[in-house]
C-alpha positions in Angstrom: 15.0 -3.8 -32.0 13.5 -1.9 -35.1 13.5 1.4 -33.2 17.3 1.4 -33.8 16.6 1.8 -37.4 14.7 4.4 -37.4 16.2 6.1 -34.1 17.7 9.5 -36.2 14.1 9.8 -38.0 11.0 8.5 -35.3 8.7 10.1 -38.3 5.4 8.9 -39.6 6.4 6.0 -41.3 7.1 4.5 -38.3 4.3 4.8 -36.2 2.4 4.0 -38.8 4.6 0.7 -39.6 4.3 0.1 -35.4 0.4 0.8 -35.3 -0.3 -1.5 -38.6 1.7 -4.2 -37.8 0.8 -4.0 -34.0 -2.9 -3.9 -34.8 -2.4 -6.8 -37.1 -0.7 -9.3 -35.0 -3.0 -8.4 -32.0 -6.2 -9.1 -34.3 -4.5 -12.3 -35.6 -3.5 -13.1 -31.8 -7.2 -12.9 -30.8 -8.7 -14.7 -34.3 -6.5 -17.5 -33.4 -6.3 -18.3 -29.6 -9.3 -17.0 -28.3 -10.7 -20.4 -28.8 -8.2 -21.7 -26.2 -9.4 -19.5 -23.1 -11.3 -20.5 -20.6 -15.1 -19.7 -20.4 -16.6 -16.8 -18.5 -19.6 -18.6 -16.1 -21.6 -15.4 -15.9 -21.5 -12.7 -13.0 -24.8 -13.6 -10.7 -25.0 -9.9 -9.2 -24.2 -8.2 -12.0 -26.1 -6.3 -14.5 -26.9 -8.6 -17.6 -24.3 -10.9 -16.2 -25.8 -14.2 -17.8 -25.1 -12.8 -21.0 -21.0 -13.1 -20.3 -21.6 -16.8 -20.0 -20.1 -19.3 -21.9 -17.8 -16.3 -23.9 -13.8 -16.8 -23.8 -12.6 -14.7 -21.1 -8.8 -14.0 -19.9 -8.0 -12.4 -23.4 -5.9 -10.3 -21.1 -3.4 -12.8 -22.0 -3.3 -12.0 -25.5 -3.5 -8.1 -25.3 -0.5 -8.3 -22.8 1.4 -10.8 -24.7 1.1 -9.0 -27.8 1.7 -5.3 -26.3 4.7 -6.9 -24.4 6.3 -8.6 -28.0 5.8 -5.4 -29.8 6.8 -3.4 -27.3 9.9 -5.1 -27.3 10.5 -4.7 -31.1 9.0 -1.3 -31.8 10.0 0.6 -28.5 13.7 1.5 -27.4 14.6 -0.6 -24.8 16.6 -0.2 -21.5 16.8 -1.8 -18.0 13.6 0.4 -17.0 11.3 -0.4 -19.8 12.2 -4.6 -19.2 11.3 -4.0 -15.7 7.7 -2.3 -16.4 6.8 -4.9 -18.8 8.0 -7.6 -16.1 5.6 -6.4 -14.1 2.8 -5.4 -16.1 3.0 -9.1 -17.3 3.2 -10.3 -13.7 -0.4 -8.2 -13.1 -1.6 -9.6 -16.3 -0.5 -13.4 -14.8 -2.5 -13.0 -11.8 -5.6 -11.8 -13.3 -4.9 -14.6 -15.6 -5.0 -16.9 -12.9 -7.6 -15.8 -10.7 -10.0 -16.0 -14.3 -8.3 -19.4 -14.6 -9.5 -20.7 -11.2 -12.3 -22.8 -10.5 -12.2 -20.8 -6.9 -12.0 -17.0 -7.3 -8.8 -16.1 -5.2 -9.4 -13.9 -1.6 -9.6 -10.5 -1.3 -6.2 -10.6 0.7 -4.5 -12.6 -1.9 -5.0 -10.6 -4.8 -4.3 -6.7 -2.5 -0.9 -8.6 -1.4 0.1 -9.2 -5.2 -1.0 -6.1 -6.4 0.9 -4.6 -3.0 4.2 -6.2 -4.7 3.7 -5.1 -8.4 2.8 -1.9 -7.1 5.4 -1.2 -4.8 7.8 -2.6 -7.8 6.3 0.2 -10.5 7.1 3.1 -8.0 10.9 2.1 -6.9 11.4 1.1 -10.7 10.3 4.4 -11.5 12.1 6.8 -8.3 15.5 5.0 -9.2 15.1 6.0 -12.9 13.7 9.2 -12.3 13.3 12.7 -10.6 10.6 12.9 -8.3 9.8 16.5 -9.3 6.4 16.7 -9.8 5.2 19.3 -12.0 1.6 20.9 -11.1 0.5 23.1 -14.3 2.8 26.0 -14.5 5.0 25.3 -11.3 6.6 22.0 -10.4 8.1 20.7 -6.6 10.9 18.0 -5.3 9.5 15.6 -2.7 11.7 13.1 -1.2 12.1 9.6 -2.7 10.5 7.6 -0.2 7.3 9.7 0.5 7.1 9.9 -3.5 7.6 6.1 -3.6 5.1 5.5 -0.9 2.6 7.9 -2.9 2.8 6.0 -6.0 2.4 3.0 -4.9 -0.9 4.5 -4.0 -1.5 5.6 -7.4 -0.5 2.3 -8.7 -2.6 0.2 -6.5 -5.6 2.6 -7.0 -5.3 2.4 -11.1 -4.9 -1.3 -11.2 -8.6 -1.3 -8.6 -9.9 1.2 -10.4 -9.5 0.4 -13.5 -10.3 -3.5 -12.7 -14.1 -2.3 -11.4 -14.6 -1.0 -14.4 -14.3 -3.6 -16.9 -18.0 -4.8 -16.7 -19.8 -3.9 -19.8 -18.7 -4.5 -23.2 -16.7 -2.2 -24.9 -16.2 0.0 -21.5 -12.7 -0.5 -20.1 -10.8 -0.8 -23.3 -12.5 2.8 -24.3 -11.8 4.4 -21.3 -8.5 3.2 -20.8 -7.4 4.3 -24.9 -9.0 8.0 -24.0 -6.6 8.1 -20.9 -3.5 6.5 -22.9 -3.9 9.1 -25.4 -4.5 11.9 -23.2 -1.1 11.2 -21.2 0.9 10.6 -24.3 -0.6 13.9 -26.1 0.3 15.2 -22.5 4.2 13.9 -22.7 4.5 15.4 -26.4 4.1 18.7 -24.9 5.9 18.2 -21.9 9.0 17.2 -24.3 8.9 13.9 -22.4 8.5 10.2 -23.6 9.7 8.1 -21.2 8.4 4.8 -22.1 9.1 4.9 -25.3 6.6 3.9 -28.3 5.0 1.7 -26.0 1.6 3.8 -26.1 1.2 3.7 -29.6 1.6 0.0 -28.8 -0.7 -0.5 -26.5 -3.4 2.1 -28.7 -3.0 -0.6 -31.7 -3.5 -3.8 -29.0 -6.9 -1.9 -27.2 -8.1 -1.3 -30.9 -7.9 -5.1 -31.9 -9.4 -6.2 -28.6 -12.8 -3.5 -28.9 -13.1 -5.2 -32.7 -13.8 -8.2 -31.2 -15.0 -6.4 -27.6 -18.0 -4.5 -28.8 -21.6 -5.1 -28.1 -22.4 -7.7 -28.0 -18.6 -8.8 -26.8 -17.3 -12.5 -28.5 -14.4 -12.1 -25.6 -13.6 -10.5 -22.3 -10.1 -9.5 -21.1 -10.9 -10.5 -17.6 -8.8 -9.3 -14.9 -5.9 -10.7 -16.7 -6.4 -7.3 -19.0 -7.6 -4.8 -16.6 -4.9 -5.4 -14.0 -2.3 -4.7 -16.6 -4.1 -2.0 -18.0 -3.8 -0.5 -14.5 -0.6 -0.4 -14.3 0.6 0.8 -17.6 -1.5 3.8 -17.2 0.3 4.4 -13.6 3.5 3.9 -15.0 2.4 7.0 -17.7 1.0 9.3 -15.1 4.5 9.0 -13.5 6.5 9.4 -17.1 4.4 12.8 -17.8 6.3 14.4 -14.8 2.7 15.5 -13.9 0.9 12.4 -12.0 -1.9 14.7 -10.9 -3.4 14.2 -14.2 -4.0 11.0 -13.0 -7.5 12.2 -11.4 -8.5 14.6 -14.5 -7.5 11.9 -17.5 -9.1 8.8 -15.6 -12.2 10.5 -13.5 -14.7 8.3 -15.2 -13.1 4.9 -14.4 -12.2 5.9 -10.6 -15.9 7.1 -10.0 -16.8 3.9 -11.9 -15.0 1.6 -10.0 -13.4 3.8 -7.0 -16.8 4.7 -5.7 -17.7 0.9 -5.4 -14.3 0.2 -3.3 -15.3 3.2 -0.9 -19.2 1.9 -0.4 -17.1 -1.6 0.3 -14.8 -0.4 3.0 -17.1 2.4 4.9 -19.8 -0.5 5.0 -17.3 -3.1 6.3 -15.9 0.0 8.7 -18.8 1.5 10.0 -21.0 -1.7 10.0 -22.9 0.2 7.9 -26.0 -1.4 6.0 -27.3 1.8 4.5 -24.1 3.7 3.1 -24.7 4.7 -0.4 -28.0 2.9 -0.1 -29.4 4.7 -3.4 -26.1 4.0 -5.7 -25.7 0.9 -7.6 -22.3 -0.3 -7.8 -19.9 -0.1 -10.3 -21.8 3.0 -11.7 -22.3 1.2 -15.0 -24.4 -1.0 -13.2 -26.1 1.8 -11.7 -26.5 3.9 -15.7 -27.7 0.3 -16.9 -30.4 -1.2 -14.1 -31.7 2.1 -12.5 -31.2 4.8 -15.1 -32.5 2.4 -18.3 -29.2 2.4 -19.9 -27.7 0.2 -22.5 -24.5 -1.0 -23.1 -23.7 0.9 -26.0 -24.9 4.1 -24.3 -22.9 3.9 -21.1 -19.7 3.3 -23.3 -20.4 6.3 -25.5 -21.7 8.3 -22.6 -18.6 7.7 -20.1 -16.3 7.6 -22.7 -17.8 11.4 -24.0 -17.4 12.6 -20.2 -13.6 11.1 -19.8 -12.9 13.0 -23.2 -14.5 16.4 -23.0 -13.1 16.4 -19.3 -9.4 15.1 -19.9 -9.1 17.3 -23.3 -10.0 20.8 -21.4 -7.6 19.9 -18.5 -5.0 19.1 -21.4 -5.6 22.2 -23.1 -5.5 24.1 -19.8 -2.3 22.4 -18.7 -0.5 23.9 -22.2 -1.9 26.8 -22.0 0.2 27.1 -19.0 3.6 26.0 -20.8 3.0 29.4 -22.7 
């Protein structure tokens, strides 16, 4: 909507208007209906999980709403762009749900859902795009249904990933702005922006939900908010032509969360009781009861790893564009 006014001059004016105004109506969105979620009832194996009791949680619901409003009037919009925020609502909708519910919804369940929205976010993508995937300096062509069947992969794994991680206050919504920024610096020098001003957007949302997210946290986004945050920050490993980055640019979160999905499914595999006996599970957990973390040092501490690492690659990828 406002993008078309500005369309023949996208200069600073308006991304600052868009980050403002976005920032704004997210922090208002959270002042105001956070009162109207339902209430976390503490995590029983987890690290300092009494402490989540009894705070709003789901706020997933308002970072997405907002992003997906915003999105909508800052960002140019096309057929693709409805589509990925159709289904990065739909993730944030059966987070929502599953935070909503009085009975935590099955394993099998919630893999078949994100099965769909994954499967969705890769033909959405292939259609719209070529499936030329650059690697640094050189790029390749694979076919559309092995590259359709590989990111699904990479969409499943984000929204997983990404999900695992979201267990100490302040953690997810760091790690996933440092990746977001890292794949849209990424697409500036690639010369491609795909999705539009929809990164700034979602920058602005993440910043309103850590004001109210930081230790100690007064909300949680839940599943509701990691899900989706999964599967926008697929959908931009995709749009920078260079989906490899994916590993580099979100390393923390998959060791994070990816390592405790691997200890899950070897154990369940191998009958194994003694697997990655000596590692704690999501790694935070790990930093925090075996290592003498706190809060605020695991967030500072992962988020300095994911940025040192994911800037160096970045550089290293542009030094290859010269």
């Amino acid at each position: 909507m406002l993008y078309h006014f500005w369309k023949d001059d996208l200069s600073m004016p308006f991304e600052a208007i868009l980050l403002v105004c976005t920032f704004v109506l997210a922090f208002a969105g959270f002042k105001i209906f956070a009162k109207m979620l339902p209430r976390d009832h503490g995590r029983e194996f987890a690290v300092n999980g009494e402490l989540s009791q009894g705070k709003p949680r789901g706020a997933g619901i308002i970072l997405v709403t907002v992003f997906t409003l915003c999105t909508a009037l800052f960002a140019e919009m096309s057929v693709e762009m409805m589509i990925y925020l159709a289904l990065i609502y739909g993730a944030m909708l059966t987070g929502f749900l599953d935070d909503a519910a009085k009975v935590p919804w099955g394993e099998l369940k919630k893999g078949l859902l994100d099965l769909v929205i994954s499967a969705g976010t890769a033909v959405t993508f292939a259609v719209n795009h070529s499936t030329k995937i650059g690697f640094f300096s050189t790029s390749f062509t694979i076919p559309m249904p092995v590259y359709i069947i590989l990111a699904t992969g990479l969409v499943w794994m984000s929204i997983n990933v990404v999900n695992c991680s979201d267990g100490v206050d302040g953690l997810c919504g760091t790690l996933s702005m440092i990746s977001i920024f890292l794949f849209t610096r990424m697409m500036g020098l690639y010369g491609s922006f795909g999705v539009s001003s929809a990164p700034l957007v979602m920058l602005a949302v993440l910043a309103a939900y850590l004001w109210f997210n930081c230790s100690p946290s007064q909300m949680l986004m839940g599943d509701a908010g990691s899900r989706a945050l999964g599967v926008f920050i697929a959908i931009m490993a995709m749009q920078s032509g260079r989906p490899f980055l994916f590993i580099p640019f979100v390393l923390v979160m998959i060791l994070d969360g990816g390592l405790g999905l691997v200890k899950l499914s070897v154990r369940r595999l191998t009958h194994s009781t003694t697997f990655m006996d000596g590692i704690r599970t999501p790694l935070h957990d790990h930093a925090r009861k075996l290592k003498g973390w706190s809060d605020t040092q695991v967030v500072i501490r992962f988020a300095l790893i994911q940025l040192i690492l994911g800037a160096t690659v970045l550089f290293m990828v542009a030094r290859s564009f010269f």
